[in-house]
C-alpha positions in Angstrom: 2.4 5.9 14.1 -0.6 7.6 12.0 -3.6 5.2 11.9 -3.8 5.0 8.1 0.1 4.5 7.8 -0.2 1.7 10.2 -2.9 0.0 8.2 -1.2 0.3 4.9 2.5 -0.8 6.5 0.6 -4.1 8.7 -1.1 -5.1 5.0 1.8 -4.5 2.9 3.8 -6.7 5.3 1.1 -9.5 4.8 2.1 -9.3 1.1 5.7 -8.9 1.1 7.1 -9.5 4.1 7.7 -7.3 7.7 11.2 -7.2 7.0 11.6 -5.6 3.9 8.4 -3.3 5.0 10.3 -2.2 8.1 13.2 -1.1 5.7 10.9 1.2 3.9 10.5 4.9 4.8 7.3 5.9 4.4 7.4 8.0 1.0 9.8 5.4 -0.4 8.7 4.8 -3.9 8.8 0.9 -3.8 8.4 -0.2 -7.0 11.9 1.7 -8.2 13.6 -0.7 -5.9 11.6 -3.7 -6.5 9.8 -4.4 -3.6 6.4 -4.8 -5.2 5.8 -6.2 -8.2 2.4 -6.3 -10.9 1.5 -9.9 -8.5 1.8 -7.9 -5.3 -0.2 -5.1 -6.4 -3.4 -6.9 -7.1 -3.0 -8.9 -3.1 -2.6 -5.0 -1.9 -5.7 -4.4 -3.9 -7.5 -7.3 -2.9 -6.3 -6.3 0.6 -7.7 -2.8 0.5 -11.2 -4.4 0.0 -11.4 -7.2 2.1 -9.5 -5.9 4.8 -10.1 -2.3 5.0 -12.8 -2.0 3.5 -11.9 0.3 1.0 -12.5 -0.5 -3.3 -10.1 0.2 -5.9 -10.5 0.7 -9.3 -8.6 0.9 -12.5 -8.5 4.6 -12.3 -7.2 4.8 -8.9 -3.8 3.0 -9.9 -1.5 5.6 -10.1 1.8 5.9 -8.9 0.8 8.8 -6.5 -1.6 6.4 -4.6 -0.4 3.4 -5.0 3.8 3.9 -5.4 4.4 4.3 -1.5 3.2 3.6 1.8 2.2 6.9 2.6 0.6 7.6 -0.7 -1.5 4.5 0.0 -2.0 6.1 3.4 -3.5 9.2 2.0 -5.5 7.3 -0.4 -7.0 5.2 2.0 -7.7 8.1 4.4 -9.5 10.1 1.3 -11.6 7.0 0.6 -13.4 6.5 4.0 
């Protein structure tokens, strides 16, 4: 598994739950089937900082890096 997708997957699973993350495919867009929510996103956010080191701001919040695991993959990768 790709580095980056392995980080975003192992954090999103802290948030949601490993199950439902190991149902996902990786360009899934999660919130069209309700998997994250508005409450989730700020934990992912928060998780992005303190756990990979990586800020977000307002303007990064789009559905193209933040809508599935690999778009949060790819923005991850762009931001280190």
């Amino acid at each position: 598994m790709d580095g980056a997708i392995g980080e975003v997957r192992r954090l999103l699973a802290s948030v949601v739950g490993s199950e439902i993350v190991d149902s996902l495919e990786d360009d899934q867009l999660f919130f069209n089937h309700g998997v994250v929510d508005s409450l989730h996103l700020v934990e992912i956010i928060e998780g992005f900082r303190s756990d990979l080191g990586v800020a977000v701001a307002g303007q990064d919040l789009s559905p193209e890096n933040f809508g599935s695991i690999s778009g949060m993959a790819r923005f991850l990768k762009s931001r280190r």
